[in-house]
C-alpha positions, 0 to 999 in steps of 0.5 A, a space after each residue: 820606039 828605042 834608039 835600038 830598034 830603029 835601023 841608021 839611015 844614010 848618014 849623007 843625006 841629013 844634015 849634022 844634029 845641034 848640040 842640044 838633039 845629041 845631048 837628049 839623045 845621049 841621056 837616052 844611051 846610058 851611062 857610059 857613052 860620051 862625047 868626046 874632044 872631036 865631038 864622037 860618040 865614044 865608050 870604053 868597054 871593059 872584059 876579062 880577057 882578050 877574046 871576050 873583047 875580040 867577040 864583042 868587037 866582031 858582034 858589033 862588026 856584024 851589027 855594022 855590016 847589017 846596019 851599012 854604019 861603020 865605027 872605029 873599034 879600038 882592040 887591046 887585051 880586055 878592051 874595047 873602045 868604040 868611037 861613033 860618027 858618021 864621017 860623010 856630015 863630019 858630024 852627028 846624025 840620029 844614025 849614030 846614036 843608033 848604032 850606039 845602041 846596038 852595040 850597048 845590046 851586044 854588050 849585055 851577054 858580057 856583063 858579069 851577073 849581079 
């Protein structure tokens, strides 16, 4: 099953993953995601204008909502940076890379045809 078909658990309830799970589980995310200085799953997303970023944000909003997993979305004019962890471990959980996968499919209808 992908990352994006699962469903994030309550983060609380699962202890943080090892540094060698998040690495596997970011080579099945795709070019793009990393993780950062604070060890959080972190992607910039690129559009061509700001209301193309502010729908983008408000998909993943909504995937969020459902999901009961909430990232930092930051929004500037063309932009989009989406920052992942789960804040009740202080660390990464499976849920994380999850969401992240959502949001990759919610960015799909943005991209520019080949």
């Amino acid at each position: 099953m992908e990352l994006a078909d699962k469903n994030c658990s309550d983060g609380g309830s699962v202890p943080p993953l090892k540094a060698i799970r998040a690495k596997e589980l970011l080579k099945e995310l795709g070019q793009g995601w990393k993780l950062n200085g604070r060890r959080h799953l972190e992607r910039h997303y690129t559009f061509k204008d700001f209301a193309q970023a502010l729908a983008f944000a408000n998909k993943v909003g909504a995937v969020a909502e459902a999901e009961g997993h909430h990232p930092d979305l930051y929004l500037t004019w063309g932009k989009c940076k989406v920052e992942i962890w789960s804040h009740k471990v202080k660390g990464l959980t499976e849920s994380d890379f999850v969401l992240a996968a959502k949001t990759e499919r919610k960015f799909k209808p943005f991209r520019a045809p080949a």
